[in-house]
Z-matrix of the N, CA and C atoms (Angstrom, degrees):
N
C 1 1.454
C 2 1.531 1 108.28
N 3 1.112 2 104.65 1 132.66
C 4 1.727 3 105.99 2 -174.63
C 5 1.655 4 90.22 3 -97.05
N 6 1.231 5 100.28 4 149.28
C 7 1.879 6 137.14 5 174.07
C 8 1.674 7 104.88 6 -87.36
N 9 1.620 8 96.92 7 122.01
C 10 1.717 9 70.03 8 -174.34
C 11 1.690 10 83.61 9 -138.36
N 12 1.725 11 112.59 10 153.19
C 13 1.109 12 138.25 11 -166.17
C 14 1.389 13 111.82 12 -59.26
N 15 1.503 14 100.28 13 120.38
C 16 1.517 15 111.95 14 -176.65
C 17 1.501 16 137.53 15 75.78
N 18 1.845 17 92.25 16 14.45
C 19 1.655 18 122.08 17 164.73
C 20 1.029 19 111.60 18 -42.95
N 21 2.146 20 159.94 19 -172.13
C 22 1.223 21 138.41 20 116.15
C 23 1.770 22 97.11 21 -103.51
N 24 1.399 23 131.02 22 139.95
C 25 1.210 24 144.10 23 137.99
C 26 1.075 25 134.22 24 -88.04
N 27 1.341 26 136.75 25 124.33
C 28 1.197 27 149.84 26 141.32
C 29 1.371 28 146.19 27 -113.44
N 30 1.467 29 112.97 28 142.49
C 31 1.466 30 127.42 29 164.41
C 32 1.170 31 152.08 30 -37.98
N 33 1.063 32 130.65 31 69.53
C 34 1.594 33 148.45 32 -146.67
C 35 1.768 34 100.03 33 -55.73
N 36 1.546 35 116.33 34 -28.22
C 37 1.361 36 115.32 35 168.55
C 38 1.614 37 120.11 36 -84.06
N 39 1.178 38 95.02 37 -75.26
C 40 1.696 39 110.23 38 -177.61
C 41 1.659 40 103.86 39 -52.28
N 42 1.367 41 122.59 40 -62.29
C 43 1.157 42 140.69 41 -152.01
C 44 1.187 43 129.24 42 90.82
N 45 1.327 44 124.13 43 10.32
C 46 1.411 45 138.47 44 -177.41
C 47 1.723 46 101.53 45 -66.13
N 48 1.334 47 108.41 46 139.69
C 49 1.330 48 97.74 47 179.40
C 50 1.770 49 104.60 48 -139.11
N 51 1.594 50 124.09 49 152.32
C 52 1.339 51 114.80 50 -152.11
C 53 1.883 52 95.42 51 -142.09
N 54 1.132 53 91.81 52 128.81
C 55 2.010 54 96.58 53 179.39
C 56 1.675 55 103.42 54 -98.95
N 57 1.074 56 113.63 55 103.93
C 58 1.471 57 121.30 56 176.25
C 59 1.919 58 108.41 57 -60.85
N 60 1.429 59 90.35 58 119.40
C 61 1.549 60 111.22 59 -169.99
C 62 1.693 61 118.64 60 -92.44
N 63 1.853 62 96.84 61 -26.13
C 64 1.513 63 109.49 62 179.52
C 65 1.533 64 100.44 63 -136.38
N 66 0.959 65 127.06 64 121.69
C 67 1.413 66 146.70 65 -140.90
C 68 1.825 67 92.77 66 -86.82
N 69 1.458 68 131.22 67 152.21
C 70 1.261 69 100.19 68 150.83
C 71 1.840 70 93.84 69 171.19
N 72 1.618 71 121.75 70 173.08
C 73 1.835 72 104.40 71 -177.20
C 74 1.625 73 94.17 72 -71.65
N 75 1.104 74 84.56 73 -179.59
C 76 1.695 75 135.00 74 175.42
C 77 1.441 76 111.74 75 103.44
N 78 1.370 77 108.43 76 -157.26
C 79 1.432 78 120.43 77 -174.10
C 80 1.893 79 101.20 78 -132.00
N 81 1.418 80 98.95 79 141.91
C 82 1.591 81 110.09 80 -169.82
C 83 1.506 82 97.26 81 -91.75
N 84 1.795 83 113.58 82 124.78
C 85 1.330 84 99.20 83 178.10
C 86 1.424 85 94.36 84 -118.84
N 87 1.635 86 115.41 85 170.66
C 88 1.362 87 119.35 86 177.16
C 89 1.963 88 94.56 87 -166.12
N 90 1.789 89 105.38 88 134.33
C 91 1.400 90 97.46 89 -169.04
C 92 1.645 91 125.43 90 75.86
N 93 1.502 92 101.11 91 10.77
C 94 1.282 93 85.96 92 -164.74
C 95 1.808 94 141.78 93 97.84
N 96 1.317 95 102.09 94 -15.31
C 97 1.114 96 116.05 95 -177.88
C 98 1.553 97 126.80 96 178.81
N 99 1.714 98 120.55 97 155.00
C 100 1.122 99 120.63 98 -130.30
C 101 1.758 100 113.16 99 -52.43
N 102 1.139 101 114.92 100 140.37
C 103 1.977 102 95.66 101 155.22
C 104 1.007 103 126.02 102 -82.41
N 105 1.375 104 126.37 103 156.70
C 106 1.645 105 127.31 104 -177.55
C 107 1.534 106 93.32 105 -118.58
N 108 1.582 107 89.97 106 149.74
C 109 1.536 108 131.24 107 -175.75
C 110 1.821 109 90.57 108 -45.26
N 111 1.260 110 113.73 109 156.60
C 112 1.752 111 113.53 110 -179.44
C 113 1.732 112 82.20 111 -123.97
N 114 1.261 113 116.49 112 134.45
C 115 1.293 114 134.40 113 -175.72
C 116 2.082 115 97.18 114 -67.82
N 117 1.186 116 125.50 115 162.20
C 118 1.073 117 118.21 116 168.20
C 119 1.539 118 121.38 117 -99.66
């Protein structure tokens, strides 16, 4: 899955949530496991 600039993610545990600034593959983890896309 590509990361793409100016997405928001967040943490379904913690709640930490992260706006991808440099675009690029993989998958964003936090806690251990994946984050999901935060709707806008």
């Amino acid at each position: 899955m590509a990361n793409e600039v100016g997405k928001r993610y967040a943490c379904t545990q913690c709640g930490a949530e992260y706006v991808v600034v440099k675009g690029g593959e993989g998958e964003l983890k936090c806690c251990g496991q994946a984050m999901e896309i935060k709707a806008k």
